[in-house]
C-alpha positions as CSV (number, residue, x, y, z in Angstrom):
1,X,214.2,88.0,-8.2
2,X,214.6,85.4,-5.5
3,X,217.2,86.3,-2.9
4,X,218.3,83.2,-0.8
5,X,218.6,83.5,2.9
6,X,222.4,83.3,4.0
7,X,220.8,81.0,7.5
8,X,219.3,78.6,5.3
9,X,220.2,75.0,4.3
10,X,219.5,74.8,0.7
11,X,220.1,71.1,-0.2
12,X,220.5,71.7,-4.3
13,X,218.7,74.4,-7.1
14,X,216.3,71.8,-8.4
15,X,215.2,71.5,-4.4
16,X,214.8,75.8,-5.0
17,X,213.1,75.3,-8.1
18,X,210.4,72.6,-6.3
19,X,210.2,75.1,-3.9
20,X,209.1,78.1,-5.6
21,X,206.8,76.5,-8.0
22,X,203.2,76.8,-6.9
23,X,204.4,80.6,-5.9
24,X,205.4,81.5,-9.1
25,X,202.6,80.4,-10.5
26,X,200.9,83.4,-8.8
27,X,203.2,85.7,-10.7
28,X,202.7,84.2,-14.4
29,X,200.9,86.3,-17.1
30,X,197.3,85.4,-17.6
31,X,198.2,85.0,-21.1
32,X,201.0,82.6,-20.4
33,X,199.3,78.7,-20.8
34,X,201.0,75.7,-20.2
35,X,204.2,77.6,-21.0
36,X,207.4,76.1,-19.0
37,X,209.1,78.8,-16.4
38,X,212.1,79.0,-16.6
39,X,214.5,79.9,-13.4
40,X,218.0,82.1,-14.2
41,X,220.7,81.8,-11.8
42,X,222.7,84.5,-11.4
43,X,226.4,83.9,-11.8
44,X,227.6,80.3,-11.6
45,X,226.9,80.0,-7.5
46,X,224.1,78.2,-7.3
47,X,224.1,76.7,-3.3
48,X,224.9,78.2,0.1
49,X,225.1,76.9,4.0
50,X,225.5,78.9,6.6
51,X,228.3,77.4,8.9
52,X,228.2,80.3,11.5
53,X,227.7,83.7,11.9
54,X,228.5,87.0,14.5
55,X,229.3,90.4,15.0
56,X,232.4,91.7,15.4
57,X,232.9,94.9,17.0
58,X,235.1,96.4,14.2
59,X,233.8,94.9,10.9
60,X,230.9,94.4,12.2
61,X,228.0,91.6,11.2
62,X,230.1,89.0,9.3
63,X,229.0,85.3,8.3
64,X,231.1,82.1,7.0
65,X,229.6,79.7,4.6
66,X,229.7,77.1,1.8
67,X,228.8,77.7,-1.4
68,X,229.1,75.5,-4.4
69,X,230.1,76.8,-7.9
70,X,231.0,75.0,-10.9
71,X,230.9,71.5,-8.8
72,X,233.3,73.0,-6.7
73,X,232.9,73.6,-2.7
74,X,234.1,76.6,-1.2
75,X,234.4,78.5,2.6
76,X,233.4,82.2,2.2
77,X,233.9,84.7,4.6
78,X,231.7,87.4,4.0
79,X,231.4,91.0,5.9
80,X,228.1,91.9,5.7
81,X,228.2,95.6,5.8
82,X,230.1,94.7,2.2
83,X,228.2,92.0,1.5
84,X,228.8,92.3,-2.8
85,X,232.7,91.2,-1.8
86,X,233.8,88.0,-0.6
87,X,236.5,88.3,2.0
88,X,238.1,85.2,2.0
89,X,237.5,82.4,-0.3
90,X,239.5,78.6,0.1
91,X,239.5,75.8,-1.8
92,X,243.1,74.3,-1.4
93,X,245.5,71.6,-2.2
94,X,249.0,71.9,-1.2
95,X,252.3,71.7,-2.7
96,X,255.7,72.0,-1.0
97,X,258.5,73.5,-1.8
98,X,262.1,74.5,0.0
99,X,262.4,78.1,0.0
100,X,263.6,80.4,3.0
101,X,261.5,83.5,2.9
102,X,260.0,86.1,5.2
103,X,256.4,87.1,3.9
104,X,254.3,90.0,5.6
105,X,250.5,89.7,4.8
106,X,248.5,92.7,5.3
107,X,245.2,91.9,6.3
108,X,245.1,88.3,7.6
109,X,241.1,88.0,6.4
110,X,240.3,84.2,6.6
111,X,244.0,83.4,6.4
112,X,243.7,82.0,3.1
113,X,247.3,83.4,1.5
114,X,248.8,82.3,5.2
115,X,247.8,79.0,5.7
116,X,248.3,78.0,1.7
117,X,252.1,79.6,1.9
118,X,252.9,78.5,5.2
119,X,252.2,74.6,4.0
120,X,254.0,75.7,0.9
121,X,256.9,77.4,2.2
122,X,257.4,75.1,5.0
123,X,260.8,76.6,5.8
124,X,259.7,80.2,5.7
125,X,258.5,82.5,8.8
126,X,255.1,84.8,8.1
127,X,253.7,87.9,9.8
128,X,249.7,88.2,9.7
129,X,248.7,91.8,10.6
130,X,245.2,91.9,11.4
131,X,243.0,95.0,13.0
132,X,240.5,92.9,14.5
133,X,241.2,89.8,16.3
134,X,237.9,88.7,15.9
135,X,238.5,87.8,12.6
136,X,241.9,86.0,13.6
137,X,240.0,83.4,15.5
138,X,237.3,83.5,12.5
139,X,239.8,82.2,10.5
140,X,241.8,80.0,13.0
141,X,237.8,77.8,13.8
142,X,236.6,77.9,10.0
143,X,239.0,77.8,7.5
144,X,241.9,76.0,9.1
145,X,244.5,79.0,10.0
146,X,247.4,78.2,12.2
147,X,247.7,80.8,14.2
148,X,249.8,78.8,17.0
149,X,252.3,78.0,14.4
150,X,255.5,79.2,15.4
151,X,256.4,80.4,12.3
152,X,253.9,82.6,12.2
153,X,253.5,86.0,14.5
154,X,250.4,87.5,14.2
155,X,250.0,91.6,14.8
156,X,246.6,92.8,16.2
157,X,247.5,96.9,15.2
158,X,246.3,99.3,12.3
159,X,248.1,97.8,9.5
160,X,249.6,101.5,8.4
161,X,251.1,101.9,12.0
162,X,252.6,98.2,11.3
163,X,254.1,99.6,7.6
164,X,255.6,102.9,9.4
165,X,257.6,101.0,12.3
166,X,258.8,98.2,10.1
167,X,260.2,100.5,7.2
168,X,262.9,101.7,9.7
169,X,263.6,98.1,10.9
170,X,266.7,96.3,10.3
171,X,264.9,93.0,9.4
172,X,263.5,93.1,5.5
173,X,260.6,91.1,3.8
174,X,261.1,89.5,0.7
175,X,257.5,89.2,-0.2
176,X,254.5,91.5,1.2
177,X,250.7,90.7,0.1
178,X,248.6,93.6,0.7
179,X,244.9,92.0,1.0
180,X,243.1,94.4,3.0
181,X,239.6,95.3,2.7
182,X,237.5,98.7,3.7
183,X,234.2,100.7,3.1
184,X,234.5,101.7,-0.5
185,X,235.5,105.0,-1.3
186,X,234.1,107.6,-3.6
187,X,236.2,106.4,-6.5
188,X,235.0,102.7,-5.9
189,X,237.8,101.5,-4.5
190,X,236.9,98.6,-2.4
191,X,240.7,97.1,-2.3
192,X,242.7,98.3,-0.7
193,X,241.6,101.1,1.4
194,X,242.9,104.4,-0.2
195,X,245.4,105.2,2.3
196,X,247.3,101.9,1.8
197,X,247.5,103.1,-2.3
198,X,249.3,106.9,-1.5
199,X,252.9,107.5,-2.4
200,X,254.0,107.7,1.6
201,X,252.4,104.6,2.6
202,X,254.0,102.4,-1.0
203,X,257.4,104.3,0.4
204,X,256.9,102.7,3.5
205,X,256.4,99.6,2.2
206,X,259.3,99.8,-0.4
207,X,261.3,100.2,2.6
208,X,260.4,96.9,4.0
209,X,261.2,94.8,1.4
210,X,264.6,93.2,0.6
211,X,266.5,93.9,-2.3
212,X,265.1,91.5,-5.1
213,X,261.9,91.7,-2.9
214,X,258.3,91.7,-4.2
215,X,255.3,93.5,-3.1
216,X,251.8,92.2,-4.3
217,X,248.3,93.8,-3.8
218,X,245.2,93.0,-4.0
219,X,243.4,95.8,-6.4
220,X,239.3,95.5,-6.4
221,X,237.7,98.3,-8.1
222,X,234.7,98.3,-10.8
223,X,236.3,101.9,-12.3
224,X,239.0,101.9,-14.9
225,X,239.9,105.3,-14.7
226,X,240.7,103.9,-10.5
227,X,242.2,101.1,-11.3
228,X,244.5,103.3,-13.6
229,X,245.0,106.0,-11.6
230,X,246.5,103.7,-8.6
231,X,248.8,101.9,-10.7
232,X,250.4,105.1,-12.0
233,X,250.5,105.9,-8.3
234,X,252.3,102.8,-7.3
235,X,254.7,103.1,-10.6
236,X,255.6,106.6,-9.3
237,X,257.0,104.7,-6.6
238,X,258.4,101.5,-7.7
239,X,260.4,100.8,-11.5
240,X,259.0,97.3,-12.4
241,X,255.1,97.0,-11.7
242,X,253.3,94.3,-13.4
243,X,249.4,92.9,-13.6
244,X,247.4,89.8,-13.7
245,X,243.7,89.1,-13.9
246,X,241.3,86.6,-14.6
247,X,238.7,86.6,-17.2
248,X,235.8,86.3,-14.8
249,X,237.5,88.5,-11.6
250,X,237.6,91.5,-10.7
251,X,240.4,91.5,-8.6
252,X,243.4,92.3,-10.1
253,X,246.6,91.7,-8.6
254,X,249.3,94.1,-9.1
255,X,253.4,93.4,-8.6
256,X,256.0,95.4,-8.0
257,X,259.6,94.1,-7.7
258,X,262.9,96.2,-6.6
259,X,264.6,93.5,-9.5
260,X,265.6,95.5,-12.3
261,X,262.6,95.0,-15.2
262,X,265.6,93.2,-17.5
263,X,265.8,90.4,-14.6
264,X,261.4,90.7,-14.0
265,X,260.8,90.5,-17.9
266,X,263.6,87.1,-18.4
267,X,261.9,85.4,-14.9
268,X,258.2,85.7,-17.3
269,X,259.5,84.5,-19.9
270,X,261.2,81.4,-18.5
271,X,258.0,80.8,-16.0
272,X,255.7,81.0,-19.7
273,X,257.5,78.6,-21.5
274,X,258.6,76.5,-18.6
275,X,257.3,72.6,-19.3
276,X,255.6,71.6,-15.7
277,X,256.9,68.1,-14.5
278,X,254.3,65.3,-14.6
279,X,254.7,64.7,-10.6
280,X,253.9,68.8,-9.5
281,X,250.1,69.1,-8.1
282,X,247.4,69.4,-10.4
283,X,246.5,72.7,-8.5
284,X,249.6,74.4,-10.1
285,X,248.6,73.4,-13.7
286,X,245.2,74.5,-13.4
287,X,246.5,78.2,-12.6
288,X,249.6,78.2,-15.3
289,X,246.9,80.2,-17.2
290,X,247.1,82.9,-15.1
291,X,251.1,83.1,-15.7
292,X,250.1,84.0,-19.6
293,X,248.0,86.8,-18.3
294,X,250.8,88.7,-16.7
295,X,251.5,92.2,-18.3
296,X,253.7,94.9,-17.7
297,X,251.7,98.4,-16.8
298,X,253.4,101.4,-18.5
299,X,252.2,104.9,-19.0
């Protein structure tokens, strides 16, 4: 197995492949003539460039690069102590729409979900809440975050000490992403950290949210049984929870709405058989997919 070095410039596989060739010449069976080697790539990522790299005092060694996958180029940001899970991940278009909404984002990250919503919703206001500022300005220098937007506030505190003070505030949210990211836990739970996922802290968050509000997390784990066990958690706290995953991810992203399910289960159905106008961005049809992929969990 050749592992590629993340401060490396590799200019394309084939350049790899050149590369390599008189070395693994050294490792070919003696029985093995004139035989053609061939080279496996794992997973469809096939290039990376480091664009820059540090240590930050809380997450500690981190790096942000390019990588390209399926002819596509994409910013990573990358926590090394975690280095099997990609932080952030951009590759955006935009498309604008009209709507009025206050979003809370839990875990700002590379400030992917802000920056796409904020030039989506351009009328809504956003609050980023972010442990380490490090990573704020990570994502305001590399993948275009606008942190000195004023309609965003961004909150350098412990993102449960942000849930406990803001479920006895008078202003509500009507959407809040949870996206946060820890050291895997003993039930491999790498999103989001288990304390984010108990009853008290989902109460919390319930109590945020407007009525007709939506709460969406970010669920990374490798076990079933996990992944089970924390939506029967979260459905122990809210009525209508629903679930959506691609066929190559293993994120999942789990919904939960204070709607009544009658008024979540017509909104699916409409979205599903919705006919997309020929003028909205191609971005949006590429990921109507996904909308056929949503399923109600029940236990």
């Amino acid at each position: 197995m050749v592992r590629l070095f993340r401060d490396q410039d590799y200019q394309s596989l084939d350049a790899i492949q050149n590369e390599l060739n008189n070395i693994i010449l050294d490792f070919m069976p003696k029985d093995c003539i004139n035989q053609k080697i061939n080279y496996l790539s794992l997973g469809s990522t096939d290039v990376s460039e480091t664009i820059e790299t540090g240590n930050s005092k809380i997450n500690g060694k981190w790096t942000v690069e390019h990588v390209i996958a399926n002819e596509l180029t994409y910013r990573r940001l990358i926590f090394l102590d975690s280095s099997n899970l990609v932080q952030s991940e951009v590759e955006v278009n935009k498309i604008k729409k009209k709507q009025k909404l206050r979003i809370a984002v839990l875990g700002v990250g590379g400030g992917i979900i802000l920056k796409a919503f904020h030039d989506i919703l351009i009328n809504s206001i956003f609050v980023g809440v972010e442990l380490d500022e490090e990573v704020v300005e990570i994502a305001s220098k590399h993948f275009e975050f606008p942190k000195n937007s004023e309609r965003i506030k961004t909150v350098i505190c412990d993102a449960i000490n942000f849930i406990k003070e803001s479920a006895e505030q008078v202003d509500k949210f009507d959407i809040i992403f949870v996206d946060l990211s820890g050291q895997v836990n003993p039930e491999g739970l790498y999103c989001p950290p288990s304390q984010f996922v108990t009853k008290e802290a989902l109460t919390f968050m319930k109590k945020m949210m407007k009525n007709g509000g939506v709460l969406a997390l970010n669920l990374v784990t490798r076990d079933e049984q996990t992944s089970i066990d924390v939506k029967k958690t979260i459905k122990s706290v809210f009525s209508s929870v629903y679930c959506v995953r691609g066929d190559e991810d293993v994120n999942e992203i789990v919904f939960c709405s204070l709607s009544p399910k009658n008024e979540i289960d017509e909104m699916i159905k409409e979205t599903k058989s919705r006919q997309l106008p020929p003028n909205i961005c191609n971005w949006l049809k590429e990921y109507t997919d996904r909308i056929e992929k949503i399923v109600e969990f029940t236990i």
